[in-house]
C-alpha positions as CSV (number, residue, x, y, z in Angstrom):
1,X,13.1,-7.6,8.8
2,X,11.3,-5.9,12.1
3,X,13.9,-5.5,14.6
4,X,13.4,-4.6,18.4
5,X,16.3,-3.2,19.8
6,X,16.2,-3.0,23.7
7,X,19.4,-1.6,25.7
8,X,19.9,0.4,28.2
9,X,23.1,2.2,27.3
10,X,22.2,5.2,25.4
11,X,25.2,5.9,23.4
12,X,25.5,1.8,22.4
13,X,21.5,2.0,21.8
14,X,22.0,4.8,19.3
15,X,24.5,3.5,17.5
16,X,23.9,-0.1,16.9
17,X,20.4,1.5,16.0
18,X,22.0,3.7,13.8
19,X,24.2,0.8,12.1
20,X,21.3,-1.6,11.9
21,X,18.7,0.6,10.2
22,X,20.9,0.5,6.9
23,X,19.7,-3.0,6.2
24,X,16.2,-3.9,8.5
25,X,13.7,-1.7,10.1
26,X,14.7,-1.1,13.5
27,X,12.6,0.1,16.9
28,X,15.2,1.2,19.9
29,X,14.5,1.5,23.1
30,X,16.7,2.1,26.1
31,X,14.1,1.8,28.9
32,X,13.2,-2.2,29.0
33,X,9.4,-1.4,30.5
34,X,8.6,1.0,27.4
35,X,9.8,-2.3,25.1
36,X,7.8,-4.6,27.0
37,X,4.7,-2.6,26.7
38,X,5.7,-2.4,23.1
39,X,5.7,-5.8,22.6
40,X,2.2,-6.0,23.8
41,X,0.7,-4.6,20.4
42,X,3.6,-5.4,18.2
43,X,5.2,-8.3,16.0
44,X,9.2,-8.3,15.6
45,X,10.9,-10.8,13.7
46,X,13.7,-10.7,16.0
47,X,14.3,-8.7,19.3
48,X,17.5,-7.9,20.3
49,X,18.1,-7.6,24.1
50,X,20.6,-6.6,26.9
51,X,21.2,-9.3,29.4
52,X,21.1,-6.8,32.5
53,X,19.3,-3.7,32.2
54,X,17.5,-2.0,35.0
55,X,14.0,-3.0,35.8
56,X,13.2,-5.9,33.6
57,X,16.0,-7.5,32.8
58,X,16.9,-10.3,29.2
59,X,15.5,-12.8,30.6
60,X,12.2,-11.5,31.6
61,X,11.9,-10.2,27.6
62,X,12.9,-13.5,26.8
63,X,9.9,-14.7,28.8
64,X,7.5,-12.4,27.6
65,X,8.4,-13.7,23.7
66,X,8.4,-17.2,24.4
67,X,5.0,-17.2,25.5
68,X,3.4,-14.3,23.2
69,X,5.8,-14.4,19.5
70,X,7.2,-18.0,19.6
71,X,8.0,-17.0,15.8
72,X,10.2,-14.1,17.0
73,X,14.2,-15.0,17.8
74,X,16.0,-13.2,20.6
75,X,19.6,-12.5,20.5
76,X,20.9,-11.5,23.9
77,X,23.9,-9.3,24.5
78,X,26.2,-10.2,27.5
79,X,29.4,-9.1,29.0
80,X,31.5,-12.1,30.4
81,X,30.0,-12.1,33.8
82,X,26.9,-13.1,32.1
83,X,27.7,-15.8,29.8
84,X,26.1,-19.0,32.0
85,X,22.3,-16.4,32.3
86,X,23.2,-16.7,28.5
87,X,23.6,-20.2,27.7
88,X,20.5,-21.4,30.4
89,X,18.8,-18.3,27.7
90,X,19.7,-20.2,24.8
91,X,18.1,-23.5,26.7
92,X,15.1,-21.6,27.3
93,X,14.8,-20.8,23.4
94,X,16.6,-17.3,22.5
95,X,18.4,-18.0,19.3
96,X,21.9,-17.1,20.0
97,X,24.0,-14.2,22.7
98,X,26.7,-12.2,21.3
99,X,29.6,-10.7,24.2
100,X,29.9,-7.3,24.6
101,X,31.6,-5.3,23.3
102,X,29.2,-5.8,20.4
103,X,30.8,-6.4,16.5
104,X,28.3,-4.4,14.7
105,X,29.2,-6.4,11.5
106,X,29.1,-10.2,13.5
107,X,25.8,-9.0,14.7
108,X,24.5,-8.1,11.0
109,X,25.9,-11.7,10.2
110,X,24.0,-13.1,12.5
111,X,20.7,-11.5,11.7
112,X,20.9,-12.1,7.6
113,X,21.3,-15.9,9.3
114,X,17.8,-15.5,10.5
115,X,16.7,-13.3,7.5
116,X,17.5,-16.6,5.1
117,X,16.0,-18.7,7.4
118,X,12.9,-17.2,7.0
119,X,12.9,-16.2,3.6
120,X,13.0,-20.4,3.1
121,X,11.0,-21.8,6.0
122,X,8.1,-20.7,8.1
123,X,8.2,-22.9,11.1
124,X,5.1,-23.2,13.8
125,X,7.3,-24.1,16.6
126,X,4.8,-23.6,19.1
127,X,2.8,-26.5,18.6
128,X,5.8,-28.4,17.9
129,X,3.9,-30.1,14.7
130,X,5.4,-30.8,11.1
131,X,3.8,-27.6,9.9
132,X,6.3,-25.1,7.7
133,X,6.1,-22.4,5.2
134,X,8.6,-23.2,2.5
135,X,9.4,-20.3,-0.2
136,X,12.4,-18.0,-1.9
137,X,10.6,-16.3,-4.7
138,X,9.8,-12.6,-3.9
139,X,6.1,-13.8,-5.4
140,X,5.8,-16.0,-2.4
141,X,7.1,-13.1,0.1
142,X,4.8,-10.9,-1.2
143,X,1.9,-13.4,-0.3
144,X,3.6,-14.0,3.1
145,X,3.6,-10.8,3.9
146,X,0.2,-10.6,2.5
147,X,-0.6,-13.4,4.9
148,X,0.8,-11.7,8.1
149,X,-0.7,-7.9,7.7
150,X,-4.2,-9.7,7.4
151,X,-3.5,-12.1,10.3
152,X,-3.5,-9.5,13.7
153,X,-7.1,-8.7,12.4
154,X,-10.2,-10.9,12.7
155,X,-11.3,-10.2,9.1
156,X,-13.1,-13.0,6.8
157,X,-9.8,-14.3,4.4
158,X,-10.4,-15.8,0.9
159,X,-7.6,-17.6,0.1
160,X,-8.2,-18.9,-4.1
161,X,-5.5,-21.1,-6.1
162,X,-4.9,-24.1,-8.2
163,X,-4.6,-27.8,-5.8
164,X,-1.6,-28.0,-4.2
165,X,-0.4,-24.7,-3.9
166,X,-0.2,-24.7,-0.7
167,X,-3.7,-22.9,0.4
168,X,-4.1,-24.6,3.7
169,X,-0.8,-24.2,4.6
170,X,-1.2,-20.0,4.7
171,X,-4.6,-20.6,6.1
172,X,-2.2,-22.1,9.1
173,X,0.0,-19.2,9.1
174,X,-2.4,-16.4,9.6
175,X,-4.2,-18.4,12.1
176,X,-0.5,-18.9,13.9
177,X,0.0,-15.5,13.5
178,X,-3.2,-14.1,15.1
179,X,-4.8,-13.3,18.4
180,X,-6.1,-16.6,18.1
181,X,-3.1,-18.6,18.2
182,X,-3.5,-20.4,21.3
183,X,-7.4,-21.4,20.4
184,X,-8.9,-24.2,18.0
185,X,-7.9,-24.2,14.1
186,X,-10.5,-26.6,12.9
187,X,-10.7,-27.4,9.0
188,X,-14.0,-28.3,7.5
189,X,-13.8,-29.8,3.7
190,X,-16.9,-29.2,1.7
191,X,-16.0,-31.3,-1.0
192,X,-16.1,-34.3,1.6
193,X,-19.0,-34.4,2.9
194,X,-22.5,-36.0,1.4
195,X,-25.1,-33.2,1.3
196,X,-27.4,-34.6,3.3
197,X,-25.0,-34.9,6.3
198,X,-24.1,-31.4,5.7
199,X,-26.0,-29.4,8.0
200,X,-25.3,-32.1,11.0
201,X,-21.1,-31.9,10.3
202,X,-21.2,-28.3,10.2
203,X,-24.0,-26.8,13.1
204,X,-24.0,-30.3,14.8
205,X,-27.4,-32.4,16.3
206,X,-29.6,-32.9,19.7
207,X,-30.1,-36.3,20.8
208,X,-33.0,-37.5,18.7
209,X,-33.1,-34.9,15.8
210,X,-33.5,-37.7,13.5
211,X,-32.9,-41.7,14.0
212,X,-29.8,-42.7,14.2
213,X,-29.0,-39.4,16.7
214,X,-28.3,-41.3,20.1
215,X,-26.8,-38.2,21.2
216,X,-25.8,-35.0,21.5
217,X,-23.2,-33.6,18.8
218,X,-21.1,-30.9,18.6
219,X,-20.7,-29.6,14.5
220,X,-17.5,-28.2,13.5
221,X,-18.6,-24.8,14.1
222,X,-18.8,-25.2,17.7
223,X,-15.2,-27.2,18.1
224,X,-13.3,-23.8,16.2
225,X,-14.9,-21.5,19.0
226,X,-12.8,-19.0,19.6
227,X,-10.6,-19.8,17.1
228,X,-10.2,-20.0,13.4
229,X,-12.0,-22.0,11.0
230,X,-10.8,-23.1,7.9
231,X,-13.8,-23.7,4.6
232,X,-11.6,-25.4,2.6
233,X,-13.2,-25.7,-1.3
234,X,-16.6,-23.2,0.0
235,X,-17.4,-23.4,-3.8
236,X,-18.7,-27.1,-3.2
237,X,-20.7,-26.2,-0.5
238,X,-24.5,-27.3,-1.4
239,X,-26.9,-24.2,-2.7
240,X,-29.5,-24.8,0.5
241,X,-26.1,-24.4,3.0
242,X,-24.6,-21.7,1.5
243,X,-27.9,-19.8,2.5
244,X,-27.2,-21.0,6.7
245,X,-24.2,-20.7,6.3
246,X,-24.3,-17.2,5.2
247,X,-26.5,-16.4,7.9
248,X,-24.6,-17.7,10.6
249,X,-21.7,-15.5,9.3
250,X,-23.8,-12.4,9.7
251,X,-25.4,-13.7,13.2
252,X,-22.3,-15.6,14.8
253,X,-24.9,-18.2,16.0
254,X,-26.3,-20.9,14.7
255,X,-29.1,-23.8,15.4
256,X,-28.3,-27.2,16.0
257,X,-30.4,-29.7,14.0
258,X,-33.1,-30.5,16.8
259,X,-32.5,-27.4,18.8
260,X,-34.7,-24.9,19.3
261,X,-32.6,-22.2,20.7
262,X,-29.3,-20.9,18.6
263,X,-25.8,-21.5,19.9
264,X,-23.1,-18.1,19.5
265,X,-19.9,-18.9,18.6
266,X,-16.8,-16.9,18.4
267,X,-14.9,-17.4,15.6
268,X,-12.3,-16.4,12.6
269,X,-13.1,-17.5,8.9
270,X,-10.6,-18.5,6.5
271,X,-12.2,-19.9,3.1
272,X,-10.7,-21.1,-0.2
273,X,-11.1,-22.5,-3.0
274,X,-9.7,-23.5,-6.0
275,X,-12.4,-23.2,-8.6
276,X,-13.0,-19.8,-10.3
277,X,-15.4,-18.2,-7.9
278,X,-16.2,-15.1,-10.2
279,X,-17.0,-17.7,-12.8
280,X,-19.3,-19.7,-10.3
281,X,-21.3,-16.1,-8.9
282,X,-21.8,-15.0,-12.5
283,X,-23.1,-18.8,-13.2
284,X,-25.8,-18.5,-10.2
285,X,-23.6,-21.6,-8.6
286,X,-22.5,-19.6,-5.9
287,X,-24.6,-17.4,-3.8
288,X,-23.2,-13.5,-4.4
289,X,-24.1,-12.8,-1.2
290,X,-22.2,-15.3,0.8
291,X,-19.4,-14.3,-1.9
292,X,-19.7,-10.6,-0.8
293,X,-19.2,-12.2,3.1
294,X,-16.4,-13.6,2.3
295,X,-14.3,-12.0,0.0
296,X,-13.3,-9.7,2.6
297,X,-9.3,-10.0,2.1
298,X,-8.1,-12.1,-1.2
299,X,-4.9,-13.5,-1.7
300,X,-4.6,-15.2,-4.7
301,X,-1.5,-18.1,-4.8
302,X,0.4,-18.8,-7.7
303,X,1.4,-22.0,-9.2
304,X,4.6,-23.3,-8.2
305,X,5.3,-23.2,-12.4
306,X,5.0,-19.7,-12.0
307,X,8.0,-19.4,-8.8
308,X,10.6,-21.4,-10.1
309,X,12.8,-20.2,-7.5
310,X,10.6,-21.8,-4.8
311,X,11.1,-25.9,-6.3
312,X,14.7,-26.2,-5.1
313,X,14.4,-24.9,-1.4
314,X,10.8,-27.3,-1.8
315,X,12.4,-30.3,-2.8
316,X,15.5,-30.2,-0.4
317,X,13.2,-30.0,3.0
318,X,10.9,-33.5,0.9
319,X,14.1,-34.6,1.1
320,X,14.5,-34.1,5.0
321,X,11.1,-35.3,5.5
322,X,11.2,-38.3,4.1
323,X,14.8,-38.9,5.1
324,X,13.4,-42.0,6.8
325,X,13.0,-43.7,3.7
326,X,16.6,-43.1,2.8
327,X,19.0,-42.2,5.4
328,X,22.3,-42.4,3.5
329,X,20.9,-40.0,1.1
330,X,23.5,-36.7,0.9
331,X,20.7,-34.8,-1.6
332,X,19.8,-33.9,-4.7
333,X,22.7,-34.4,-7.9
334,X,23.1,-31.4,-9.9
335,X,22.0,-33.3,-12.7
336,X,18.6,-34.2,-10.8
337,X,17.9,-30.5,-10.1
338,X,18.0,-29.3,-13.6
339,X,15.1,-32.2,-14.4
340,X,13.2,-31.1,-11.4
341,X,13.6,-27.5,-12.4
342,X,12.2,-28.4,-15.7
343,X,8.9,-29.4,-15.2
344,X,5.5,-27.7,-14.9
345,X,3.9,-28.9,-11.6
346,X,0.6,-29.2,-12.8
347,X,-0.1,-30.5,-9.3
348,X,2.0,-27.8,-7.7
349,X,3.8,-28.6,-4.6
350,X,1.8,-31.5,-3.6
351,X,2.9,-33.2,-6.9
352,X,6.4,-32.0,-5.9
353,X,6.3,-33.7,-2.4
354,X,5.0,-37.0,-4.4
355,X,8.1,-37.4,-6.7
356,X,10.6,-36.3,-4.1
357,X,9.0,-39.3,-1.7
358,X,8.9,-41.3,-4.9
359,X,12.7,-40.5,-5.9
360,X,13.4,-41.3,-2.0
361,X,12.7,-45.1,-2.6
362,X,13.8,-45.4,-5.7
363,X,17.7,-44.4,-4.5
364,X,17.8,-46.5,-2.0
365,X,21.1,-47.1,-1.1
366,X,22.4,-44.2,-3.2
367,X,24.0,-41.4,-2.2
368,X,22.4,-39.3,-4.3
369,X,18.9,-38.6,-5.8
370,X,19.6,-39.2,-9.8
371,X,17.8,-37.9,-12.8
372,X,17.1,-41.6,-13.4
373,X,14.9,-41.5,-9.5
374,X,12.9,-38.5,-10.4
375,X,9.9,-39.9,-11.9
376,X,8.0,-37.5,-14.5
377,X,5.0,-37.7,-16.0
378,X,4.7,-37.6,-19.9
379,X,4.5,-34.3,-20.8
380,X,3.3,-35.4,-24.5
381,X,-0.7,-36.5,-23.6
382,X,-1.0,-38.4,-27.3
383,X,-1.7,-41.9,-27.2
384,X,1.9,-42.3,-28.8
385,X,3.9,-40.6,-25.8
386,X,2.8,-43.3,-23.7
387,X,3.9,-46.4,-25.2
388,X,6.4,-48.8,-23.4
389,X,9.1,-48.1,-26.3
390,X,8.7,-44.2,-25.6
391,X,9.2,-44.2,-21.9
392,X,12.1,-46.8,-22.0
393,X,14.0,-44.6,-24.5
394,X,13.0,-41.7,-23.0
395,X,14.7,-43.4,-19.5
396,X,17.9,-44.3,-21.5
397,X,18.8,-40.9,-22.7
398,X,18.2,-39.9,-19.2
399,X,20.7,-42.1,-17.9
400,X,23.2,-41.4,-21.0
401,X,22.7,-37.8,-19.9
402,X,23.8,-38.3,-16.8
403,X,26.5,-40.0,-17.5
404,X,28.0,-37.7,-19.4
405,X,27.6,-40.2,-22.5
406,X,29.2,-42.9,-21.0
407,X,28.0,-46.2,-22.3
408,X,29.6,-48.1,-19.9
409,X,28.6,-46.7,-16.7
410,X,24.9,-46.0,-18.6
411,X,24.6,-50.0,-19.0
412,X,25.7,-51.1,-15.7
413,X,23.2,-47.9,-13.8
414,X,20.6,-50.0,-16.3
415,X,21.2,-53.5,-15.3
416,X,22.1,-54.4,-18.8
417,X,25.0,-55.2,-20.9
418,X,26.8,-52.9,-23.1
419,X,25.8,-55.2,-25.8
420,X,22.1,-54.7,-25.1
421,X,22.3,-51.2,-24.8
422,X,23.8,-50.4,-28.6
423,X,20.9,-53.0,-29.6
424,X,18.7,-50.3,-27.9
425,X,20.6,-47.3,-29.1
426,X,20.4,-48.3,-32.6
427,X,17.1,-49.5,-32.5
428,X,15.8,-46.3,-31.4
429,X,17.9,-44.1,-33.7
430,X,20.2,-42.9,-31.1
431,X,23.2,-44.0,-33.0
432,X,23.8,-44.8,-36.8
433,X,23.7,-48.5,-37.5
């Protein structure tokens, strides 16, 4: 992790700087101004702070974070005369205080806390909404990271992968994670929109560009001024549009249908898509030259079959979200992971969210989310696989497995008697006659 180290003691300064640089990467500073003024260009994960320092003191770093890095955690240090400036601190928002004299290896606790934390969860927690980041798998960290280098600039992102893998979701992050944090992120879906309302949606109309206009409109373009806006699926954007759209790109204005003079916007694009765009220039679907304007920065985002390590962490916060459904639910039974971890996600961590929310109602007052809740598709796409007699036996032996092979417990989880179930076991060659 980034690490800003601010206090004012030299010979503490050096060597907690000293300590700390074994594991993160560390920037020390004993004069708090200098920091400040550091913090001005600068992103930290996490800023570590003296409570009372000459000049500006914790609390006005504190400040300064709150309102420019809300992603970036402040741990305050504090001798025992400042413990209640400390605790209001923590009710402002810094993460945690440690007292002085500081435990180098407490304090390295502390901040591998906040390293897991954000290996598994990017968290918006400025706007307060439901949007998070959720990933393990160094894959994933790599695209983060990815994410976060391009964010600080203004530069045209392509963002291409399969549906669901979570495209928008990093086209939130880098716009959280820019200049333009505080101004409009606006998504605009090409794939949603009839052509011949196209031009309207995007550049908007004057009051009596064509009947039915009874008033002035603003297009999408115009709401994401100053901000960022998102093209999701650009590859289904109509031939004629990709042409004005290119050209407001390279103009930053644009004309309203009905409007004779342009409109100049200011504002950030993200596109993606997950078609093969190469495929689509070298096809003539796609215009090259739009594809030239915007594959200024790629990142490509795998499927969730392809970061294994990401399902678990996934499927624990689907659990949290849809708690509501289920509040006596603990989690996920060990037996229940290994089925989740055995699947292909062909519709990536959407598909994930759908058969955690699924597996939710099913265990109803349960404890625990079963292999018997998590509902799979057939893997086996034959006409055969998806006969009634398949999937029931297929549901048995799931049970049975769970179970550990007890029959007993197998036919009362079923709703059926043990009788039945040897009738079924026997019939479908699960036990010799």
């Amino acid at each position: 992790m980034k690490v800003m180290l601010i206090e004012d003691d030299e010979v503490l300064c050096n060597t907690l700087a000293r300590v700390l640089k074994k594991y993160h990467r560390v920037d020390a500073f004993t004069d708090s101004a200098l920091a400040l003024e550091h913090l001005r260009t600068n992103e930290y994960d996490v800023v570590l702070t003296d409570v009372k320092m000459p000049g500006y003191t914790g609390m006005d770093i504190l400040k300064r974070v709150l309102e420019s890095s809300p992603g970036t955690h402040v741990i305050l240090f504090t001798g025992y005369g400042t413990v209640d400036e400390a605790v209001k601190a923590i009710k402002m928002g810094a993460y945690d205080y440690i007292l002085k004299p500081v435990n180098t290896s407490y304090l390295i606790l502390k901040l591998e806390k906040i390293e897991e934390m954000k290996l598994t969860c990017r968290t918006d927690r400025r706007s307060g909404n439901d949007f998070q980041f959720i990933f393990k798998s160094m894959k994933m960290q790599k695209i983060v990271d990815l994410a976060l280098n391009v964010a600080v600039t203004d530069s045209t992102v392509l963002l291409t992968g399969e549906t669901g893998v979570g495209k928008n979701m990093l086209a939130r992050l880098i716009h959280d994670n820019s200049r333009r944090k505080m101004r409009p992120f606006v998504s605009f879906n090409c794939a949603n929109i009839q052509e011949s309302l196209f031009e309207g949606e995007l550049f908007g109309y004057k009051k009596g560009a064509f009947t039915g206009a009874d008033r002035d409109k603003r297009g999408i373009v115009e709401l994401a001024n100053h901000g960022t806006l998102l093209v999701d699926e650009i590859t289904e954007m109509p031939l004629n549009m990709q042409a004005k759209f290119l050209k407001f790109i390279e103009e930053k204005s644009f004309f309203k249908l009905g409007d004779n003079h342009s409109t100049g916007v200011d504002v950030r694009i993200i596109a993606t898509t997950n078609s093969d765009i190469d495929e689509l220039v070298r096809n003539k679907k796609f215009r090259e030259d739009l594809y030239y304007r915007i594959n200024v920065f790629r990142i490509h985002i795998p499927p969730l079959r392809e970061r294994k390590e990401d399902i678990l962490p996934l499927a624990s916060h689907f659990v949290e979200k849809f708690r509501y459904i289920n509040p006596e639910v603990s989690g996920i039974s060990e037996e229940a992971i290994h089925k989740l971890m055995s699947y292909d996600y062909p519709g990536n961590v959407r598909e994930l969210s759908n058969i955690i929310e699924r597996a939710m109602i099913l265990s109803r007052g349960k404890k625990w989310i079963l292999p018997i809740h998590i509902i799979l598709p057939v893997n086996d796409k034959t006409p055969e696989s998806l006969r009634l007699d398949d999937i029931v036996r297929s549901h048995i032996i799931s049970v049975l497995d769970y179970t550990g092979g007890d029959k007993a417990k197998a036919a009362k989880i079923l709703g059926i008697d043990r009788s039945t179930l040897y009738r079924k076991l026997k019939e479908y060659g699960l036990i010799k006659s």
